[in-house]
C-alpha positions in Angstrom: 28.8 -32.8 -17.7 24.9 -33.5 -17.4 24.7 -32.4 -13.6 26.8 -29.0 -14.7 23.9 -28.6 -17.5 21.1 -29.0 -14.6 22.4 -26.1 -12.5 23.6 -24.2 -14.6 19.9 -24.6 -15.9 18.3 -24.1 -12.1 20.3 -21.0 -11.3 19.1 -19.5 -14.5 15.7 -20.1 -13.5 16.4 -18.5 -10.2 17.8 -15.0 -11.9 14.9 -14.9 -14.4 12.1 -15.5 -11.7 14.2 -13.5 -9.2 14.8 -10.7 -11.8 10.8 -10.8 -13.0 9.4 -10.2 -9.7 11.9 -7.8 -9.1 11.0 -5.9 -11.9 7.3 -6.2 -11.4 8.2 -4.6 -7.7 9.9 -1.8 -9.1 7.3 -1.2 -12.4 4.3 -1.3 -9.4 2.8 -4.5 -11.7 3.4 -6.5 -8.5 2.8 -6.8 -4.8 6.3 -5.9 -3.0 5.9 -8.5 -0.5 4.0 -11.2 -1.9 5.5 -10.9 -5.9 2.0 -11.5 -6.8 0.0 -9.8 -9.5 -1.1 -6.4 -7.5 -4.5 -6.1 -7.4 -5.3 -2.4 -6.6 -3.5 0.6 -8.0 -1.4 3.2 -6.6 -1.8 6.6 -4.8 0.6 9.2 -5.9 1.6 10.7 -3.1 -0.1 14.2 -2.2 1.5 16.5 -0.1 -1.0 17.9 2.4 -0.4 21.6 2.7 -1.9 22.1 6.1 -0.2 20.2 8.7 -2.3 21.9 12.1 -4.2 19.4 13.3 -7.0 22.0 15.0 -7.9 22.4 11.5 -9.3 18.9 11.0 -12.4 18.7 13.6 -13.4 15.1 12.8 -10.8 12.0 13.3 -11.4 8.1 13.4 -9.0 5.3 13.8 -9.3 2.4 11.3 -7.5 -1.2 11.2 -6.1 -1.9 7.9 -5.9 -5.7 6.9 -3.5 -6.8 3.9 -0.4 -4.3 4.7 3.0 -6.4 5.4 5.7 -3.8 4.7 6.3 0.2 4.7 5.5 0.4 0.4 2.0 -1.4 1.7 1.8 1.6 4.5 2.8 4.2 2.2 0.3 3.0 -0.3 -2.3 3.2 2.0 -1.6 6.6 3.3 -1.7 7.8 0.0 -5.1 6.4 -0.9 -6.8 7.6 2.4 -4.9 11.2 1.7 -6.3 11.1 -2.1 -9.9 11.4 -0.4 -10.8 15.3 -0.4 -10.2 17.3 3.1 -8.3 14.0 4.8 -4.9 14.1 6.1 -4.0 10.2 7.1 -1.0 8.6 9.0 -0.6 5.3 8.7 1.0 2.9 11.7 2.6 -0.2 10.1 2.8 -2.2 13.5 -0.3 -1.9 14.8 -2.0 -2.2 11.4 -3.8 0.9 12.1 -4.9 4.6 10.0 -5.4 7.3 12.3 -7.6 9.7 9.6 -8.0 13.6 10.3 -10.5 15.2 7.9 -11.9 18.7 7.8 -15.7 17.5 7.3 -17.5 15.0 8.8 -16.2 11.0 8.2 -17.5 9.2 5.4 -16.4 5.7 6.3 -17.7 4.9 2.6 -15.4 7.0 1.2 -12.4 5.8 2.9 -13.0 1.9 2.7 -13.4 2.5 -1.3 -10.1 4.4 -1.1 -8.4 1.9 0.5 -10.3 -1.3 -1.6 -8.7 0.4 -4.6 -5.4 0.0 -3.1 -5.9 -3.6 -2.7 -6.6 -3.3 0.6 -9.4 -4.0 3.4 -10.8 -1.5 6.3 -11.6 -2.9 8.7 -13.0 -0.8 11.8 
């Protein structure tokens, strides 16, 4: 009777914790990967209305630390595309943001951009 008390008690644990990070996944309170307390915000996503690239003169690659899944990639595409002018794809394999912009770089402007997000650029 006792050990049916236990895990009954230990599975009920499970669902609450499992069900709390879930919901914190979903609600954006939380990292997707991680299940810890997020600590940047999110980008809404922007749709960029011009797509030629011969209209953005200036473009830089930058590695991107602290992205483990596509929601982290997505995330960080939308924070580098929230900066004015920028149209940014983010590569989740090789960790890296290929940035197109229609004025010159600001490096600044990007690695605040992506800080927010609760992420680091790199180079």
């Amino acid at each position: 009777m006792l050990a049916n008390v236990i895990i009954i008690a230990v599975v009920a644990l499970g669902v609450f914790f499992g069900a709390r990070r879930a919901w914190g996944s979903a609600t954006g309170k939380r990292d997707c990967c991680s299940g810890a307390a997020k600590g940047g915000k999110s980008f809404r996503a922007r749709k960029i209305e011009d797509t030629n690239e011969a209209d953005y003169p200036y473009s830089a690659d930058y590695k991107i630390a602290g992205m483990h899944c596509e929601n982290c990639a997505r995330n960080v595409t939308n924070a580098l595309d929230s900066v004015d002018g920028t149209w940014a794809c983010v590569d989740l394999d090789s960790r890296t943001a290929h940035v197109l912009s229609k004025k010159p770089l600001d490096r600044a402007a990007y690695e605040r951009a992506v800080d927010q997000a609760g992420y680091r650029l790199l180079a």
